[in-house]
C-alpha positions in Angstrom: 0.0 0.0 0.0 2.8 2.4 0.9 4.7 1.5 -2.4 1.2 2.1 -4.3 1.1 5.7 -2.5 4.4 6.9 -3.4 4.2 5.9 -6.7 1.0 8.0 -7.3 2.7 11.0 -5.2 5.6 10.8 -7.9 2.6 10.4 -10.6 1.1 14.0 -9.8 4.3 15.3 -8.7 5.7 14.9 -12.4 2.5 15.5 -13.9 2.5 19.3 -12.1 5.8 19.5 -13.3 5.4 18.5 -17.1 2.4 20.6 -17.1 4.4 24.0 -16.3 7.0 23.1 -18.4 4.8 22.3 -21.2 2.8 25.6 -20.8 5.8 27.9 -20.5 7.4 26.1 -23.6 3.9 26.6 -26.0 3.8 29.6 -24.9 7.5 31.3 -25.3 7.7 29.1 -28.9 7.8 31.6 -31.9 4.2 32.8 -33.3 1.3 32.5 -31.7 -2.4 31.4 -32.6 -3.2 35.0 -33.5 0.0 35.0 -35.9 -1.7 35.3 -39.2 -4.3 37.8 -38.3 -0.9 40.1 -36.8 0.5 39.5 -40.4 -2.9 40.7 -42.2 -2.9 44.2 -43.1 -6.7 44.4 -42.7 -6.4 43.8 -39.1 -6.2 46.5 -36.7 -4.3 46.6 -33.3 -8.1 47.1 -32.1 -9.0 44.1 -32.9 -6.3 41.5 -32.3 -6.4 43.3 -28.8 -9.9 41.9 -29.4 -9.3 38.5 -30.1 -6.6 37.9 -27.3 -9.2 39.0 -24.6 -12.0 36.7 -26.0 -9.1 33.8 -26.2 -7.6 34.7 -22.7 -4.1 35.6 -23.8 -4.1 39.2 -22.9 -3.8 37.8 -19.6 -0.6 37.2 -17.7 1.1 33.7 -18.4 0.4 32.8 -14.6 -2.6 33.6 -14.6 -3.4 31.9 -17.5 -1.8 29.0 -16.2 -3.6 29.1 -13.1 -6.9 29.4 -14.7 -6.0 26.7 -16.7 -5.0 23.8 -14.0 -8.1 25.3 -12.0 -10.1 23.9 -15.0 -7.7 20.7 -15.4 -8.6 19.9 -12.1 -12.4 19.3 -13.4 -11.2 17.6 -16.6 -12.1 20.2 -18.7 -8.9 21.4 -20.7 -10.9 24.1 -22.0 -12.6 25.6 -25.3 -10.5 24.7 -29.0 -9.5 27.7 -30.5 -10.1 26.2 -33.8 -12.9 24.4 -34.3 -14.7 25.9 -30.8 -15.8 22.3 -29.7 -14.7 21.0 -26.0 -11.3 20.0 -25.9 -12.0 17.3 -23.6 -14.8 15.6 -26.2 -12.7 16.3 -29.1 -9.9 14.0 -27.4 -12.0 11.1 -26.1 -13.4 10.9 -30.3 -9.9 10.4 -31.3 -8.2 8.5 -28.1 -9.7 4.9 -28.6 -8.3 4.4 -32.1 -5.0 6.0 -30.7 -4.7 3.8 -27.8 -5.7 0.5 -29.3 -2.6 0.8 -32.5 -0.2 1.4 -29.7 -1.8 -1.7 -27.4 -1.6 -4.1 -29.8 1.6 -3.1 -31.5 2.9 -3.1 -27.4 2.0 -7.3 -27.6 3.3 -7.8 -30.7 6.4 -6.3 -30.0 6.7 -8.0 -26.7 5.7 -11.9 -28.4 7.9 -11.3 -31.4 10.8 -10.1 -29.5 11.2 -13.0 -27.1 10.4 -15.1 -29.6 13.1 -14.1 -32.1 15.6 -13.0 -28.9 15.7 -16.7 -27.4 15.3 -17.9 -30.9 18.6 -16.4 -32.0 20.6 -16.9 -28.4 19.8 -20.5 -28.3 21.5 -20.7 -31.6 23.9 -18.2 -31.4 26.5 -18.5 -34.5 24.3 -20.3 -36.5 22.4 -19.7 -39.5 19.0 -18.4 -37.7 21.0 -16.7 -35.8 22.4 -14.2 -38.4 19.4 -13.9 -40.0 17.7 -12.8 -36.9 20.5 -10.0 -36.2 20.3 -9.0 -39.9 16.7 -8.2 -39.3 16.9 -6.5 -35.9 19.4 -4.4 -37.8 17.3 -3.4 -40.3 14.0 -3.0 -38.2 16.3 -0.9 -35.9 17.9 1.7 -38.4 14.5 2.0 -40.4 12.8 5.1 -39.7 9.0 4.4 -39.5 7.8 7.5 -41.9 10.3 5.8 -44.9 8.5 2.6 -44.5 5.3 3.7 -44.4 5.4 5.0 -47.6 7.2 1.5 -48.5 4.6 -0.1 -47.2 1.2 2.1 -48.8 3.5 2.1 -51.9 3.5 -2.0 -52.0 0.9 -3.1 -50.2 -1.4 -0.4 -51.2 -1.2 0.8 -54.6 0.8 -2.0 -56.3 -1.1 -5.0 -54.7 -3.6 -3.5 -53.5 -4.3 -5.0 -50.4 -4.5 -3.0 -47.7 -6.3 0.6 -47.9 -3.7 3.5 -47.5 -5.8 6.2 -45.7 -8.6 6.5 -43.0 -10.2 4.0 -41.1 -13.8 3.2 -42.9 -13.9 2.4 -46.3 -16.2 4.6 -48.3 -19.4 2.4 -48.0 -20.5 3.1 -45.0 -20.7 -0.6 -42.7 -23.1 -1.9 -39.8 -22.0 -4.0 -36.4 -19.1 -6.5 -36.9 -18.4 -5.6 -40.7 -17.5 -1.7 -39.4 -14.7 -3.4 -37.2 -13.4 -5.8 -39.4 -13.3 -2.8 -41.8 -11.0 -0.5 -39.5 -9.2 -3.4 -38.7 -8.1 -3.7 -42.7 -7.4 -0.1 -42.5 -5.3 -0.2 -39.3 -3.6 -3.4 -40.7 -0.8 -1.0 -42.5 0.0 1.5 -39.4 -0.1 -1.3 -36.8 2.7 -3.5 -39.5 5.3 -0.1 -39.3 5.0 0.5 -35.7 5.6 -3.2 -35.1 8.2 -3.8 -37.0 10.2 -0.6 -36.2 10.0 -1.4 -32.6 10.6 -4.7 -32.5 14.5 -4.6 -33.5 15.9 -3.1 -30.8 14.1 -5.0 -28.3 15.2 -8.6 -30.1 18.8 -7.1 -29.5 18.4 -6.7 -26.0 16.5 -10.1 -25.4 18.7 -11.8 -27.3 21.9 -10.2 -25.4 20.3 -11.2 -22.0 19.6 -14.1 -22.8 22.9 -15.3 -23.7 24.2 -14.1 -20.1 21.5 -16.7 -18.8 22.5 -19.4 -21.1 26.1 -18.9 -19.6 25.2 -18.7 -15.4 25.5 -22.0 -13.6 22.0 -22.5 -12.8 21.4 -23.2 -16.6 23.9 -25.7 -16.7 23.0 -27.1 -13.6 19.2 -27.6 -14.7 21.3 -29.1 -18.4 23.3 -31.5 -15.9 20.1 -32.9 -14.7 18.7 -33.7 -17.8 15.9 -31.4 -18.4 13.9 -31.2 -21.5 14.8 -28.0 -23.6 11.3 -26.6 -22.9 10.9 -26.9 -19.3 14.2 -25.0 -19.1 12.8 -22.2 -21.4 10.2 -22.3 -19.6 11.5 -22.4 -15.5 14.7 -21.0 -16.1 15.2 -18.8 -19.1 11.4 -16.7 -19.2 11.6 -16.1 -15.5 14.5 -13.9 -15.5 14.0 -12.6 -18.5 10.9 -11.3 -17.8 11.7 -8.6 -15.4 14.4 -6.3 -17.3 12.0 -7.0 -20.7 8.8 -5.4 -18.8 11.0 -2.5 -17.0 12.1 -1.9 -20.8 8.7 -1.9 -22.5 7.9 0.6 -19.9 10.4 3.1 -20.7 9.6 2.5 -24.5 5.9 3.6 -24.5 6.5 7.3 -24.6 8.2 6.3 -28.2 5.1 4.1 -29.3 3.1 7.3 -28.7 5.2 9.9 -30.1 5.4 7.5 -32.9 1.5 8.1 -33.4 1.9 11.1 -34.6 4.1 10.4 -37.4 2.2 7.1 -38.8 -1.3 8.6 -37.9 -0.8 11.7 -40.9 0.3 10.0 -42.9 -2.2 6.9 -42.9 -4.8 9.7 -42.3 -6.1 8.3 -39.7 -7.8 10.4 -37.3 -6.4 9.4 -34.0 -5.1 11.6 -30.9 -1.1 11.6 -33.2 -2.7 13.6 -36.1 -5.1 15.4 -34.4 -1.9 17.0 -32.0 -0.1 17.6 -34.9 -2.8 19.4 -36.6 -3.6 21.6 -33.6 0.7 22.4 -33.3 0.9 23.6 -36.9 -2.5 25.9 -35.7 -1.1 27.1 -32.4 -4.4 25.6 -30.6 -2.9 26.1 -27.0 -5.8 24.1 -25.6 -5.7 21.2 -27.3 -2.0 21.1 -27.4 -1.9 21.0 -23.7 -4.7 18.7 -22.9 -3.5 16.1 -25.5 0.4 16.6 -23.6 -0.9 16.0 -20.3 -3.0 12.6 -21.5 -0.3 11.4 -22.9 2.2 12.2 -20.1 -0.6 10.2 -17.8 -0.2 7.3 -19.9 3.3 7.0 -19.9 3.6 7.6 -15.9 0.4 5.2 -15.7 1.8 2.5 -17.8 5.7 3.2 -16.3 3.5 2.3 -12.6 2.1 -0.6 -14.0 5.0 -2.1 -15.2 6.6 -1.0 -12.1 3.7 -3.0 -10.2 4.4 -6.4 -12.7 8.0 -6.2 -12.3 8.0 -6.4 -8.2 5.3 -9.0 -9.1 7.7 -11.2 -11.1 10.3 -10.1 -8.4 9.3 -9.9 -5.0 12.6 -9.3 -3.8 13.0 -5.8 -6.1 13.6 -2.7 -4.1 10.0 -0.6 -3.4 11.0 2.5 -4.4 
């Protein structure tokens, strides 16, 4: 219970602090939301004056700040200064697409790179081995924006698979067919962020696993004649476990940030795009609501694995 408490101390403790930093640095960045209209000679001082008082940024940066958290405090990050709508219901349309690419890609990742990790330490020098490497190389050096358009330029408009953009096909579809349907669409995104993330982390399995395969209770648990599978399966997984969760923890800000790239230019209209839309717009609102989700997350889902790790390991340090 105590470990529980501190860790959601340092939760809102780091989410107070990202939130000031976030709101000073949106703020102090170069142009503003009222840019263009300062640039238009048809605009009079009168009126930009205008604008900043019905948009709150006449106001002092603390106080704006201030009034802001008072309203983040009610989960209501305010009013978008382009489209007018509630920032809040703008974000919970576009989360759940957001959040479910970055789940499953998370499992796949995880499967795939134990799989391929022990694969190619079990065999280490062999054939399967270099192969294995060769790929993490490549899945590791490949940015994901390059293949993307590898993969839309393939999959999509030479074969023809897979659509390239949106998630609903342009007949509309009813009950199971609509999710089957973004499922084809999401097919494409979900393949880049899998296979970009999955090299590094085969590296590192692979590399831990080869310091088990050399300690003496492997070669104890050899001596006594034990099937390759129960060792695998009571010797190798159970210390390989812990440092593969603490690292899937740290990776998750990257799966998110990651979003943004894939999600504009697949077109899909997920929480990614729709931050990267309201940047280029300067729509301080949206910019810091969709900032402090996604810094949530990532503390949330750093806990968590926190929480599984002392659960594989009861011995870990609570701290």
């Amino acid at each position: 219970m105590i470990f529980l408490m501190k860790k959601m101390a340092y939760l809102i403790l780091m989410l107070l602090l990202i939130s000031i930093v976030s709101f000073l640095a949106i703020h102090i960045a170069p142009n503003s939301f009222l840019g263009a209209g300062e640039l238009n000679p048809n605009m009079t001082e009168a009126a930009i004056a205008k604008l900043k008082a019905v948009y709150g940024l006449d106001k002092p940066l603390l106080v704006q700040y201030l009034e802001w958290m008072k309203s983040m405090l009610t989960f209501h990050f305010g009013v978008s200064f382009v489209s007018g709508e509630d920032v809040s219901t703008e974000i919970i349309k576009r989360i759940p697409v957001t959040l479910f690419m970055n789940f499953i890609s998370l499992i796949a990742v995880f499967v795939l790179s134990i799989a391929l990790g022990v694969k190619a330490a079990v065999h280490n020098g062999k054939k399967s081995d270099h192969l294995i490497r060769q790929f993490s190389l490549f899945s590791f050096s490949m940015p994901s924006f390059y293949l993307a358009l590898l993969f839309i330029i393939l999959f999509s408009v030479n074969l023809g698979w897979f659509p390239f953009s949106g998630l609903h096909s342009i007949e509309p579809k009813e009950g199971v067919a609509n999710y089957l349907d973004m499922a084809w669409h999401l097919v494409l995104p979900i393949g880049v962020m899998v296979f970009v993330g999955v090299g590094s982390m085969v590296i590192y399995i692979r590399s831990l696993t080869l310091e088990i395969l050399k300690s003496d209770y492997y070669f104890f648990a050899k001596a006594r004649g034990l099937d390759e599978k129960v060792i695998l399966r009571r010797y190798i997984l159970p210390n390989l476990l812990p440092p593969v969760v603490t690292l899937l923890g740290l990776s998750l800000p990257g799966l998110i940030g990651g979003s943004v790239i894939l999600e504009s230019i697949f077109g899909i209209d997920g929480m990614g795009r729709f931050f990267y839309l309201s940047a280029m717009s300067r729509d301080y609102p949206v910019i810091m609501g969709i900032l402090m989700i996604t810094a949530f997350l990532t503390l949330f889902g750093n806990m968590i694995a926190d929480m599984i790790l002392l659960k594989l390991n009861p011995y870990a340090k609570r701290s």
